[in-house]
C-alpha positions in Angstrom: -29.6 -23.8 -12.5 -28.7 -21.8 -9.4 -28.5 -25.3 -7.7 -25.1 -26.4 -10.3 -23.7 -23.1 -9.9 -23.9 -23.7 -5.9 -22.8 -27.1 -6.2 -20.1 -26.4 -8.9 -18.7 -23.2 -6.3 -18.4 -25.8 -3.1 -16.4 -28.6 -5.1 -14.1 -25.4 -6.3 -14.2 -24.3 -2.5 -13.3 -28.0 -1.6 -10.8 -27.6 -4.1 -8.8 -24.8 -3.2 -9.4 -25.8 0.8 -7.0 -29.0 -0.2 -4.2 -27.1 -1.8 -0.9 -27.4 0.5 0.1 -23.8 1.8 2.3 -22.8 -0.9 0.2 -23.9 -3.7 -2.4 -21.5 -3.0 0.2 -18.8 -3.7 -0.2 -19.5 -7.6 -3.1 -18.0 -9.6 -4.3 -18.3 -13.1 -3.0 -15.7 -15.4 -6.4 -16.1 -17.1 -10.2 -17.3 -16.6 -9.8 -20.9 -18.4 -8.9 -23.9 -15.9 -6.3 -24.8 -18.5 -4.1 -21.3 -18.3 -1.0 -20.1 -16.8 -0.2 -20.0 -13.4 1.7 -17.7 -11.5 3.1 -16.7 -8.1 1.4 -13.8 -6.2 3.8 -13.0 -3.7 0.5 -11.3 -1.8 -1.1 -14.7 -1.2 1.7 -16.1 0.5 0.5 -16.4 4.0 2.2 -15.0 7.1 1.2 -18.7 8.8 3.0 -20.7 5.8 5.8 -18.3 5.7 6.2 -19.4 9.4 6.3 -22.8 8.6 9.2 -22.2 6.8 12.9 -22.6 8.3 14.7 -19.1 9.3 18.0 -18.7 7.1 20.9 -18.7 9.8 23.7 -16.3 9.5 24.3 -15.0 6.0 22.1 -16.9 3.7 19.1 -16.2 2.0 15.5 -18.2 1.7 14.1 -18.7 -2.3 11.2 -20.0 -3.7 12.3 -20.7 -7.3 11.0 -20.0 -10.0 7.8 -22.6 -11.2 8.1 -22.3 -15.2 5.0 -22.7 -17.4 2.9 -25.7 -17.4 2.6 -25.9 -21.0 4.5 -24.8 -24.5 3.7 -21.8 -26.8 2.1 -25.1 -29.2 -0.4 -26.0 -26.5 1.3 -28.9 -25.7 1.1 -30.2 -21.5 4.0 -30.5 -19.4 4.2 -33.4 -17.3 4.9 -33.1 -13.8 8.5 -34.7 -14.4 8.7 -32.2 -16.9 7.6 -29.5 -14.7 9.8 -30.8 -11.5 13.5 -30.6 -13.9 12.4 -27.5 -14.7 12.2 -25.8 -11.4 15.0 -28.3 -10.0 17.5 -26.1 -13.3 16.1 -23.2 -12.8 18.4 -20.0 -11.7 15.6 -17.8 -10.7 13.5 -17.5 -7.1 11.7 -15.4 -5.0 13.8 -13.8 -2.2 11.3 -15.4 1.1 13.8 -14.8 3.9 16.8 -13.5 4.7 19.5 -14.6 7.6 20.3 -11.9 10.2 23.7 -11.8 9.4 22.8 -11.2 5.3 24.6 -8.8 3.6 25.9 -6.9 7.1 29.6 -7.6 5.9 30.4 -3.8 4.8 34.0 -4.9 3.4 32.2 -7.3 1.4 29.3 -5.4 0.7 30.0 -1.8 0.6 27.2 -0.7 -1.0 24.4 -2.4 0.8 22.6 -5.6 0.1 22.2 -7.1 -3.5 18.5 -8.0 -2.3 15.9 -7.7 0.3 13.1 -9.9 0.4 9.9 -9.7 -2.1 12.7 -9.2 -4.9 13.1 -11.5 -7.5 16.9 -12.7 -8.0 19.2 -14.6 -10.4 21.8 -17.2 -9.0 24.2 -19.4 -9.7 22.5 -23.2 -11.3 24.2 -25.5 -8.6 24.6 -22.5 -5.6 23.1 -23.4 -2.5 20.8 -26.2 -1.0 17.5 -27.1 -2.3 14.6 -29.1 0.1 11.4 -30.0 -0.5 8.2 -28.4 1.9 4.7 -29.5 1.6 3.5 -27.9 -2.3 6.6 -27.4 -4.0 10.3 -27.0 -3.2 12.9 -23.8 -1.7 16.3 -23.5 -2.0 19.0 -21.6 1.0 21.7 -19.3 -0.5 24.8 -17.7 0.9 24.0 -13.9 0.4 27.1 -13.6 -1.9 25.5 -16.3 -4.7 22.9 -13.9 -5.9 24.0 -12.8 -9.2 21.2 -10.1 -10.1 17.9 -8.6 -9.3 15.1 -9.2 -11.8 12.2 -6.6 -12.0 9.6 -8.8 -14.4 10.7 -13.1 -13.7 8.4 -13.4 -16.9 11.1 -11.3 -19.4 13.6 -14.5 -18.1 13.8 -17.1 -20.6 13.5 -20.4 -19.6 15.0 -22.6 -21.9 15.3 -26.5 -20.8 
């Protein structure tokens, strides 16, 4: 028995060694293989946020938001699916922010609308969106964030 458990740990360790950077960010909400997944902003890895680019000037780096692979019914997602979603999404992860961000004091006179770690709301078509190696990130002007969100779960994400 010990023998399956050992083999059944290095095809999970194989597994997770194949993930591209940023997919190793998510983890399950629950035990099953089938649940949830969720970003950890405490897995994201000092070498993959390297990889990234550096926000020039005033704009902002986001991860947006990855909804939920499957309905309240049970029912799948396809990856289609899944991709629309995050492509209409208007919630992210702030990742990095431009040097000049949120510096303009006539603009901003009472300090920046976000730092990054914080989760924010902006505008559906604002900013640029490219694709990196596990999923996609979006660049922002540091005046398109709308709000900060404590909990990106109390969002509803209706598609």
């Amino acid at each position: 028995m010990s023998d399956a458990n050992t083999a059944l740990e290095e095809k999970w360790a194989q597994e997770e060694a194949s993930k591209a950077p940023l997919e190793k960010a998510y983890e399950k909400i629950g035990k099953k293989k089938s649940d949830e997944e969720k970003l950890n902003p405490e897995k994201l890895s000092s070498d993959l946020l390297s990889q990234l680019p550096s926000p020039t000037g005033w704009r902002i780096l986001i991860l947006p938001y990855r909804g939920k692979t499957r309905t309240e019914g049970g029912i799948y997602l396809t990856e289609q699916t899944i991709d629309r979603q995050q492509l209409s999404t208007v919630l992210g992860y702030v990742l990095k922010t431009g040097p000049l961000a949120y510096q303009d004091g006539d603009k901003f006179p009472t300090g920046p609308w976000c730092e990054e770690g914080d989760w924010v709301l902006f505008g559906r078509y604002a900013g640029s969106r490219f694709d990196i190696e596990g999923g996609e990130v979006k660049i922002l002007n540091d005046d398109e964030i709308i709000a900060k969100v404590e909990d990106p779960e109390a969002i509803l994400h209706n598609y």
